[in-house]
C-alpha positions as CSV (number, residue, x, y, z in Angstrom):
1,X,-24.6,18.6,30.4
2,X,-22.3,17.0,27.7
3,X,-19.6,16.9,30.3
4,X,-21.3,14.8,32.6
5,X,-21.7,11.9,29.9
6,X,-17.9,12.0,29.1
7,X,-16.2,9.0,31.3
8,X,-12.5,8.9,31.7
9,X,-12.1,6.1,29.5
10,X,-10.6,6.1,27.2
11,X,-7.6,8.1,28.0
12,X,-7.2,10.7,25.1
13,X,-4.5,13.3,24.7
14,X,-4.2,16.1,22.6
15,X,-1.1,18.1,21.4
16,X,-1.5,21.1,19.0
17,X,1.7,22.8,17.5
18,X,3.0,26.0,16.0
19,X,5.1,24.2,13.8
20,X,2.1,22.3,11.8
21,X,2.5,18.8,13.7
22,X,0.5,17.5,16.5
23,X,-0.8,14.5,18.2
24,X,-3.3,12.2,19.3
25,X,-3.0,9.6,21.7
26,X,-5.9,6.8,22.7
27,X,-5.2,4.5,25.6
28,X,-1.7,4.9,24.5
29,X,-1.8,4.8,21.1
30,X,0.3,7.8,19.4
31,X,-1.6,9.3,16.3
32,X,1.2,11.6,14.4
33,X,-0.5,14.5,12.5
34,X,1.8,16.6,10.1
35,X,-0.5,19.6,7.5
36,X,-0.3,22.6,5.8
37,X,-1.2,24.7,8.7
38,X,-2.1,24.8,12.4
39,X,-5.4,24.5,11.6
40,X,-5.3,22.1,9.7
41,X,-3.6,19.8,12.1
42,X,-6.7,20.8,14.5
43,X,-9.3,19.8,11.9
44,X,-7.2,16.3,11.4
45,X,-7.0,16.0,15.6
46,X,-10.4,16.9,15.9
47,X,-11.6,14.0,13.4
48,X,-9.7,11.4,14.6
49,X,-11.4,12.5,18.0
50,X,-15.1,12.5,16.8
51,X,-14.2,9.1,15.3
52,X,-13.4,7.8,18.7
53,X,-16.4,9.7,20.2
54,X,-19.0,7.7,17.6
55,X,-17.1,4.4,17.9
56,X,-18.4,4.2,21.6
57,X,-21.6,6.1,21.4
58,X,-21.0,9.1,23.1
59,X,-18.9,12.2,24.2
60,X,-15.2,11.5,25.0
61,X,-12.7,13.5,27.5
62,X,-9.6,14.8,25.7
63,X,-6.6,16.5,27.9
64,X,-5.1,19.2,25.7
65,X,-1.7,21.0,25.6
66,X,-1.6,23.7,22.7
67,X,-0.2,27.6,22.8
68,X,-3.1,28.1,25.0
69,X,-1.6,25.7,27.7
70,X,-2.9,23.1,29.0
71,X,-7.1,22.1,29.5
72,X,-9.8,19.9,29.2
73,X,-12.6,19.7,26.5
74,X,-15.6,17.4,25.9
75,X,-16.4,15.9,22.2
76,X,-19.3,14.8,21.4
77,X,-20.1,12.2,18.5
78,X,-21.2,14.6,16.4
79,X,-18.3,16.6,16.2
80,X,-19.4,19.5,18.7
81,X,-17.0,20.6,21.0
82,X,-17.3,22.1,24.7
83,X,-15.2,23.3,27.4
84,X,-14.8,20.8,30.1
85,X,-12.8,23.2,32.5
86,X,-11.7,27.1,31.9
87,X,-8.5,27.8,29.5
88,X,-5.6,29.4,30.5
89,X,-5.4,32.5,28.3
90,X,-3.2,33.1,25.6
91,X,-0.4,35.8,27.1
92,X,-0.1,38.6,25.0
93,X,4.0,37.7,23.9
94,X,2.5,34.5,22.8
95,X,-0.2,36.0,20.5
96,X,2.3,38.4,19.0
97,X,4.3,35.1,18.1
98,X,1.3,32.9,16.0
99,X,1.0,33.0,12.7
100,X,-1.9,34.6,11.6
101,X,-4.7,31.8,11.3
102,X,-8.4,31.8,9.5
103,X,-10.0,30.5,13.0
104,X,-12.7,33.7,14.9
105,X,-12.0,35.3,17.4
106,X,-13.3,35.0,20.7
107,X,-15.3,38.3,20.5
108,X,-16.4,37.4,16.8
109,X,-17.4,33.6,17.9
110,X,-19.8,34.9,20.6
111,X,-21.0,37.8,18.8
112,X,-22.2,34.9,16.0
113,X,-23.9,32.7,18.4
114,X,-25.8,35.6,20.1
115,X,-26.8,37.0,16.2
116,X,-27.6,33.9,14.7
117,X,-30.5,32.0,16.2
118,X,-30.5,28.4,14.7
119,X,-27.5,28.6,12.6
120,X,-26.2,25.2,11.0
121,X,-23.8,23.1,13.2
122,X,-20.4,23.2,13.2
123,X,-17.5,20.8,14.3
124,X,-14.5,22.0,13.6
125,X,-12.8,25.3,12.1
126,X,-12.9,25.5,8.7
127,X,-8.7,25.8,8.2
128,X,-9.5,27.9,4.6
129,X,-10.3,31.5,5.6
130,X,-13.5,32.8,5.2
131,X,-15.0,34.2,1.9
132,X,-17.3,36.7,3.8
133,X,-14.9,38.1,6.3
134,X,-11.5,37.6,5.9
135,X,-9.6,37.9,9.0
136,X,-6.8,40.8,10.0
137,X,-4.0,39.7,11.6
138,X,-5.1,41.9,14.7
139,X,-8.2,40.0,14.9
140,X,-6.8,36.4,14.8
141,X,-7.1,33.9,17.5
142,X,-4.6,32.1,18.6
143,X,-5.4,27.9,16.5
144,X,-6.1,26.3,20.2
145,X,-8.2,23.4,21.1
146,X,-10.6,26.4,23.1
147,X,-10.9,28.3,20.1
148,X,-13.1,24.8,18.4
149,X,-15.2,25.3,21.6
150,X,-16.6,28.4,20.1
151,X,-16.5,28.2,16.9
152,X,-19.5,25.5,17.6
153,X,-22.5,27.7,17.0
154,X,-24.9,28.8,20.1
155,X,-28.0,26.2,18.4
156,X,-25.4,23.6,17.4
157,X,-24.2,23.5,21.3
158,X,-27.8,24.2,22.4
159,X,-28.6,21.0,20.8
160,X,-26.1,18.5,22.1
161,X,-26.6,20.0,25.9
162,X,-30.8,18.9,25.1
163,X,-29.2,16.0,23.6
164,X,-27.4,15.3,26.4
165,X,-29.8,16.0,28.9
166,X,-32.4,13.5,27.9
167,X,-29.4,10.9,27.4
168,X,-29.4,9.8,30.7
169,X,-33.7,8.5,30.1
170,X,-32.5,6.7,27.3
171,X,-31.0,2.8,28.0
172,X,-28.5,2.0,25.5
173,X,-27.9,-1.3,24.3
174,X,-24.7,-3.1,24.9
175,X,-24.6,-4.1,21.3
176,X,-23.9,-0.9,20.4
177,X,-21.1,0.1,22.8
178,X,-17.6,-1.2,22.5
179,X,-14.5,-0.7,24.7
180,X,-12.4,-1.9,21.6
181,X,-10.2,1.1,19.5
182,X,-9.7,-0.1,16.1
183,X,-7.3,2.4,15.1
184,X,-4.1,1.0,13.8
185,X,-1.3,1.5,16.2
186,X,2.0,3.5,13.9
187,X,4.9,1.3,14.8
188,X,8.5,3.9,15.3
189,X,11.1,3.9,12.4
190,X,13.4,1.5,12.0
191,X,15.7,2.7,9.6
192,X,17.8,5.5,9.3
193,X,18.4,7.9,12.0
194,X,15.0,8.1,12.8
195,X,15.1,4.6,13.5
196,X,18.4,4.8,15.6
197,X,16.9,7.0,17.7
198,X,13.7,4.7,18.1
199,X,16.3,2.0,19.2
200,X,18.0,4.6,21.8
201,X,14.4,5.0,23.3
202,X,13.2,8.5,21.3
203,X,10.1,7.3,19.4
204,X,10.5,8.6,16.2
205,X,7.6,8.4,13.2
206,X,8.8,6.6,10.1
207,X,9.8,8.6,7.6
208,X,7.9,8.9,4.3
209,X,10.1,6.3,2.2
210,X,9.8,3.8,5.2
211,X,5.7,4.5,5.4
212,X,5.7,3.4,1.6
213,X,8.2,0.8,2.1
214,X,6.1,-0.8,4.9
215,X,2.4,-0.1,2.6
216,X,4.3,-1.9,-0.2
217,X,5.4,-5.0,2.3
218,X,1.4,-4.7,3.1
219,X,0.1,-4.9,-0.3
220,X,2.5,-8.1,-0.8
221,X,2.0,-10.0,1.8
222,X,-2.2,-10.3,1.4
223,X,-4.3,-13.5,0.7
224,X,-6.5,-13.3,-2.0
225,X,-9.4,-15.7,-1.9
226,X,-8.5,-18.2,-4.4
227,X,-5.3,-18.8,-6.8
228,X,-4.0,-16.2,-9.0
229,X,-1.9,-16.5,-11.7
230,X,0.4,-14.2,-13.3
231,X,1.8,-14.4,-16.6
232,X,4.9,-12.7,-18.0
233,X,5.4,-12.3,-21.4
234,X,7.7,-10.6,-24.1
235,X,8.2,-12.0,-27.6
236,X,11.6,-11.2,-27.8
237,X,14.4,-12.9,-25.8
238,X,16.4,-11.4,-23.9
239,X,14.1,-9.3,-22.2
240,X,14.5,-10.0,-18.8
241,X,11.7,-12.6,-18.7
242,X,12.8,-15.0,-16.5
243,X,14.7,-12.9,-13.6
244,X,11.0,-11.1,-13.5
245,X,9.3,-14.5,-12.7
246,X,12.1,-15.3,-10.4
247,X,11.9,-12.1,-8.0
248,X,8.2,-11.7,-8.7
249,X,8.1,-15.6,-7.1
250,X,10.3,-14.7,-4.2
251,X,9.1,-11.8,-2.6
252,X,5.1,-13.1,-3.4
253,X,6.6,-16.2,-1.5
254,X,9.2,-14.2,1.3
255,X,6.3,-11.7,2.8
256,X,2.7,-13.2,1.8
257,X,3.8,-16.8,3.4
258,X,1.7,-18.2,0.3
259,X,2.2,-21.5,-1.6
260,X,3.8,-20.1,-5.0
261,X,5.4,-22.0,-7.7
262,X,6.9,-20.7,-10.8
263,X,6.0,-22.2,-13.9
264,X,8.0,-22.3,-17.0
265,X,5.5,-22.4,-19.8
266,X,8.1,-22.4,-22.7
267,X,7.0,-24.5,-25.4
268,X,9.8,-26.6,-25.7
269,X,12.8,-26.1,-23.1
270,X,13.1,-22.9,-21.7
271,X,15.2,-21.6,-19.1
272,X,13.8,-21.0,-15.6
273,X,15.5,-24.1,-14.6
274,X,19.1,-23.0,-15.4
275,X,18.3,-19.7,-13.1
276,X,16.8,-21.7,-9.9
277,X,17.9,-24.3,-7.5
278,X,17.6,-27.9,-8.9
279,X,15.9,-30.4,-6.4
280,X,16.6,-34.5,-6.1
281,X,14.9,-35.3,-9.2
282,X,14.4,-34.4,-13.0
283,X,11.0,-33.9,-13.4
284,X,9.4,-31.4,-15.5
285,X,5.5,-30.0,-16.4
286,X,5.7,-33.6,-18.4
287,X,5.7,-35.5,-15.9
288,X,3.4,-33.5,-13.7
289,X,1.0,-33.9,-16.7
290,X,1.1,-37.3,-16.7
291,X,0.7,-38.3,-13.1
292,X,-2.5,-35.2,-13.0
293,X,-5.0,-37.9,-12.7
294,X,-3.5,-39.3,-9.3
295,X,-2.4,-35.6,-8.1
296,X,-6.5,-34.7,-8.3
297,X,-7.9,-37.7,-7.0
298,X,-9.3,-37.1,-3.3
299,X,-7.3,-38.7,-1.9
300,X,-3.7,-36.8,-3.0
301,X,-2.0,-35.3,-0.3
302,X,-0.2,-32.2,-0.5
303,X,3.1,-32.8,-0.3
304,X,3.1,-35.4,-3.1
305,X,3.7,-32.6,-5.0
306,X,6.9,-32.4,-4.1
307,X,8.4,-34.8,-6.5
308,X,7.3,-32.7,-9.3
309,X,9.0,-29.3,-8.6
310,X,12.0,-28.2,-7.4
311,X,11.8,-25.7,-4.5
312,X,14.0,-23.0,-3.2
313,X,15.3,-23.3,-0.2
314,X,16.0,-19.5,0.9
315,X,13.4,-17.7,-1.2
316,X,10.5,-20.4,-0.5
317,X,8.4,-20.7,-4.1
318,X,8.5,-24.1,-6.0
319,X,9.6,-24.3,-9.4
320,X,7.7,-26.2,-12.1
321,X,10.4,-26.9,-15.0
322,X,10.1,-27.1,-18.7
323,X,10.6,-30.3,-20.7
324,X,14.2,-30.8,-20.6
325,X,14.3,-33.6,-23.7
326,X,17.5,-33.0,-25.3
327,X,15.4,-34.3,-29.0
328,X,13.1,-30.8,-27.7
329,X,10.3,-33.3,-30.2
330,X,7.2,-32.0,-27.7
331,X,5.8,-29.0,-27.8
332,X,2.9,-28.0,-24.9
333,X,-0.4,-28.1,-26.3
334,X,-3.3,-25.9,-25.1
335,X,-4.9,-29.1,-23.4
336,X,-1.8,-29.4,-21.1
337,X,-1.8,-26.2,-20.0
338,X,-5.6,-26.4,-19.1
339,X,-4.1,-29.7,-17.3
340,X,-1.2,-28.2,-15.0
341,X,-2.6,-25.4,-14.3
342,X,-5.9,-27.4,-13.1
343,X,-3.5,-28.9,-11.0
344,X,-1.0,-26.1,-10.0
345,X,-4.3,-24.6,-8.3
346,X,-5.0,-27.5,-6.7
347,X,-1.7,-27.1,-4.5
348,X,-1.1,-23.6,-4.7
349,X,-2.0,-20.3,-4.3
350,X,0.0,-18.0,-6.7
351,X,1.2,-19.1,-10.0
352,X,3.5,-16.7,-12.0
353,X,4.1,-18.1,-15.2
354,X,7.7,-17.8,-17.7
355,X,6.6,-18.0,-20.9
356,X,8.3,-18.7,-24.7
357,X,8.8,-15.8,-27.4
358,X,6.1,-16.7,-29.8
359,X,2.4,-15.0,-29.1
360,X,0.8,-17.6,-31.6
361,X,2.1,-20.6,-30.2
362,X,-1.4,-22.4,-28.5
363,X,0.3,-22.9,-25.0
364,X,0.8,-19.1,-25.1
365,X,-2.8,-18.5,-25.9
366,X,-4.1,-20.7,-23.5
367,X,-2.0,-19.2,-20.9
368,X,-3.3,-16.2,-21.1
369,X,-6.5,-17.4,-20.6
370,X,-5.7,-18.3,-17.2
371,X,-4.0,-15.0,-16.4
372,X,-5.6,-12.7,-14.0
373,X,-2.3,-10.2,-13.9
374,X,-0.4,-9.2,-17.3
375,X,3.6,-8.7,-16.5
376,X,5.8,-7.0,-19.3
377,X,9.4,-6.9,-18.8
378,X,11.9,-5.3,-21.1
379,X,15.2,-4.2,-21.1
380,X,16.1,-0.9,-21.7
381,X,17.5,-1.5,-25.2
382,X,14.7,-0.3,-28.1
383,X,14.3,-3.6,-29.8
384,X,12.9,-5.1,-26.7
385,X,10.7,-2.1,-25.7
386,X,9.7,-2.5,-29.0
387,X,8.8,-6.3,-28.9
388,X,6.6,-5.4,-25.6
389,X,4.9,-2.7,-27.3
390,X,3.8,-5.5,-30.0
391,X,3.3,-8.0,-28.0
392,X,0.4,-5.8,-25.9
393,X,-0.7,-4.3,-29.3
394,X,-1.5,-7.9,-30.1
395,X,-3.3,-8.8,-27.0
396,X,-5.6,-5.8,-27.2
397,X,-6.3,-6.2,-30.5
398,X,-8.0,-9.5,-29.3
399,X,-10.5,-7.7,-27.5
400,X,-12.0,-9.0,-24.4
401,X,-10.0,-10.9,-21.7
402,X,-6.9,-10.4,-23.3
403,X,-7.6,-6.6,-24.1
404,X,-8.3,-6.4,-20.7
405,X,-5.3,-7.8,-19.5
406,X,-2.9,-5.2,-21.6
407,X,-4.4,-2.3,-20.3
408,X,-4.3,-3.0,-17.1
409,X,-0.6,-4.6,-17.5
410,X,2.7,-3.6,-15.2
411,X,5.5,-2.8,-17.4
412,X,9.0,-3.5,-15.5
413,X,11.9,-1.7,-17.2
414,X,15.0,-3.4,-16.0
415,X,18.4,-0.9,-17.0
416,X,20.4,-2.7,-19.9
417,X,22.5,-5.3,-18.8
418,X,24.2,-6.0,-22.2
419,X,26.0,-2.5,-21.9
420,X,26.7,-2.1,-18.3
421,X,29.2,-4.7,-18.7
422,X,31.8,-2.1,-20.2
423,X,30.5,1.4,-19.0
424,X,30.6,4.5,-16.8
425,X,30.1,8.2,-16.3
426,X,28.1,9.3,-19.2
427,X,27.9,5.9,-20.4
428,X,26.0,5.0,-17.2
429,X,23.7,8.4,-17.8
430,X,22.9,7.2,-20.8
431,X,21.4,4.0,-19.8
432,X,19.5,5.2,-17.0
433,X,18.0,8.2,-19.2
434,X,17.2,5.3,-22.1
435,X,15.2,3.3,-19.3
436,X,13.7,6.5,-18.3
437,X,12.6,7.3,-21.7
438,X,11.3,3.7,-22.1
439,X,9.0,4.0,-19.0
440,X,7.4,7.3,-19.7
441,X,6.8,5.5,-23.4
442,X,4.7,2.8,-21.6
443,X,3.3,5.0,-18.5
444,X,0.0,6.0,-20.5
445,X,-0.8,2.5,-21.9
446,X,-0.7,0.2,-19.0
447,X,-1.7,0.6,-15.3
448,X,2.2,0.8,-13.3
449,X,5.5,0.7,-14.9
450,X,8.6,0.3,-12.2
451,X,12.0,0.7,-12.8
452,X,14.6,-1.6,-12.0
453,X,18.2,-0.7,-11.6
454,X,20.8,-2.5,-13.0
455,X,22.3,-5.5,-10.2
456,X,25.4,-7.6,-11.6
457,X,23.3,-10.7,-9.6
458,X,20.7,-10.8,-12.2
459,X,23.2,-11.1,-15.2
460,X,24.4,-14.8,-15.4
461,X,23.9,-18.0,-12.5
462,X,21.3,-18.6,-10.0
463,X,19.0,-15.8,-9.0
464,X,18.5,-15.0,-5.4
465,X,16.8,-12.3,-3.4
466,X,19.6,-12.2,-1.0
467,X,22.0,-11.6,-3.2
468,X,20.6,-8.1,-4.8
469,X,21.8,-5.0,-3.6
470,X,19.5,-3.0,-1.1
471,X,18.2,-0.7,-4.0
472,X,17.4,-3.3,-6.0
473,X,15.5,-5.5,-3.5
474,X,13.1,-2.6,-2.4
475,X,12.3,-1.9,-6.6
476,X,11.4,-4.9,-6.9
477,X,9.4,-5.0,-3.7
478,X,7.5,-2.1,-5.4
479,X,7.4,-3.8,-8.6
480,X,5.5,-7.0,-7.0
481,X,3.4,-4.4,-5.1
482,X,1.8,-3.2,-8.5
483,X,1.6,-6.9,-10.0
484,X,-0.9,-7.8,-6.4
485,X,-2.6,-5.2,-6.7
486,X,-4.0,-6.0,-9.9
487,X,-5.5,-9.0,-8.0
């Protein structure tokens, strides 16, 4: 009676493996599955099929190809599976050739639903063998998309054919049917050979690195309901401060679309502005200060803004310079951070934030009070790893907000550029096992640490995305990942 309810739409087909891999497709829509065993990947196809079969309200059609052959089969929404048309046997060669599997045989599966008579329902093979009776290898049945048919017990089919049965009395509402599959459709590689092959016309999955590539691009490119603001800190110079806001500001900017400014927060003059594009003015968090009153009033418009930060023109953030006053005679107070950073939020979304090397200095404080995400970067030489190890023993000593914000810090380890100047071979291993050492240091204090290899464009001039090297883009792709998730 199940069959009967089970329309043609939508199309669903079903492709079970020896090799652990199979398939589902939906109207078109390729569902890779890759696991331990056959089995499993029946469980996983099976799932993805019951999903379907409750999304619309009732018992899908799935055309199957597996050792068996090829054959129909009925789902239900609760999981139970039935036998829409006979199965081809399994020929004896074939069965020689499967692996040995924990799924009943067909004598064993009818013997149980004649034995039992209301045993609890079952959707899918268990793909762990069984504690009571474990199977012989002469025993086993073939892992086929017939075999789920009976391994639903006689009550748990009984139930869905009465089920089914009185269906057809029952009107259902509209508002609980939908046509629409909200399964996400896996786009083919693109890199590599895999994705060569895509391009010749073989669809080929993505590969695991270009699956976490693409969930990284993911995480980066979300809107957040209201502004976030990102500090980075160190107390020691040197430490790779500024390049860190930089790339953080780029790729936040590059792949979420967002309005993002950096912010240099030094005290006096710091030095974000020597390391980014200058725009056609000299204005500086000074002068941004001092026109605040006009850039809050209701009737500001967005792009006055503009004559206040400097933007860059291939990696798409804003930057909001330090005071630049040769006589360095003003120092930020706590007030005019409250002040540009009211504003700042105003006109953008994400605000990652340079800072200076002093943790008691009150613009520093007060920054941190803004923060919603802690970044820590440091070199790979032991002074500054050491200076980031004070500088979040000082914030958690604080307690509270700030306590809170160490813990759940990311630490970016960035390979020495001092020593790379002059070195190779061993030199080289060194460095990288130094950074190593480093990061495993910080990996049980703080929630991410990334590793950043060492890229001759971050040592000296303007910093641009573009101009990394391809193994250096995607680590910091992973390192801005774990700064948005923290918001």
């Amino acid at each position: 009676m199940m069959e009967t309810q089970a329309l043609d739409f939508p199309k669903i087909n079903a492709v079970l493996r020896t090799n652990g891999t199979g398939e589902v497709t939906i109207n078109g829509t390729s569902h890779a599955i890759e696991a331990a065993d056959e089995a499993a990947v029946l469980s996983d196809a099976l799932r993805i099929i019951t999903e379907t079969a409750a999304q619309l309200g009732r018992p899908v059609r799935v055309s199957t190809t597996d050792p068996d052959g090829h054959g129909l089969i009925i789902v239900s929404p609760e999981g139970v599976v039935s036998e829409a048309a006979p199965i081809k046997p399994t020929p004896k060669w074939e069965q020689d050739r499967l692996p040995v599997t924990a799924s009943p045989s067909l004598e064993t599966a009818k013997a149980a639903t004649t034995a039992a008579p209301a045993p609890t329902p079952v959707s899918v093979p268990d793909a762990s063998p069984s504690e009571e009776a474990p199977a012989e290898a002469g025993d086993a049945a073939a892992v086929t998309f017939g075999a789920a048919v009976t391994a639903a017990p006689a009550g748990a089919r009984a139930r869905a054919a009465t089920a089914a049965a009185v269906e057809p009395a029952i009107r259902r509402s509209l508002k609980d049917t939908s046509f629409l599959i909200s399964a996400p459709v896996l786009q083919p590689a693109t890199r590599g050979w895999r994705g060569v092959l895509s391009r010749l016309g073989l669809r080929m999955d993505p590969s695991p690195e270009e699956l976490a590539e693409r969930e990284d691009i993911r995480t980066v490119s979300q809107h957040w309901p209201g502004p976030r603001t990102v500090a980075v800190v160190n107390r020691k110079g040197g430490a790779n401060k500024t390049p860190t806001v930089v790339m953080l500001s780029a790729i936040l900017a590059r792949y979420s679309g967002a309005a993002t400014v950096a912010w240099d927060n030094n005290e006096s003059q710091g030095t974000l502005g020597w390391r980014t594009e200058k725009g056609g003015h000299n204005n500086s968090v000074l002068d941004l200060i001092d026109s605040s009153q006009a850039l809050l009033s209701p009737s500001a418009q967005a792009a006055e803004i503009a004559q206040f930060v400097h933007h860059q023109t291939s990696d798409k953030f804003d930057v909001l310079r330090s005071d630049e006053n040769e006589e360095g005679d003003h120092e930020v107070t706590a007030e005019e951070v409250d002040i540009a950073h009211q504003v700042l939020t105003r006109y953008y979304r994400l605000i990652v934030m340079d800072s200076g090397n002093t943790a008691r200095a009150a613009n520093w404080r007060r920054m941190i009070h803004h923060t919603n995400q802690l970044v820590v970067p440091v070199t790979a030489i032991e002074d500054r790893a050491e200076a980031a190890r004070l500088t979040l023993q000082t914030l958690e000593s604080r307690g509270g907000h700030d306590a809170e914000l160490a813990r759940n810090a990311v630490v970016i380890v960035s390979e020495s550029t001092d020593a790379k100047r002059s070195m190779s071979g061993d030199a080289l291993k060194r460095a990288k096992d130094e950074a190593r050492r480093i990061a495993d240091g910080f990996a049980p204090h703080v929630r991410a640490v990334v590793r950043i290899p060492y890229d001759p464009a971050l040592v000296n001039g303007p910093i641009r995305y573009d101009a990394l090297q391809p193994a250096t883009q995607r680590a910091w792709l992973a390192a801005a990942a774990a700064v948005a998730k923290g918001f």
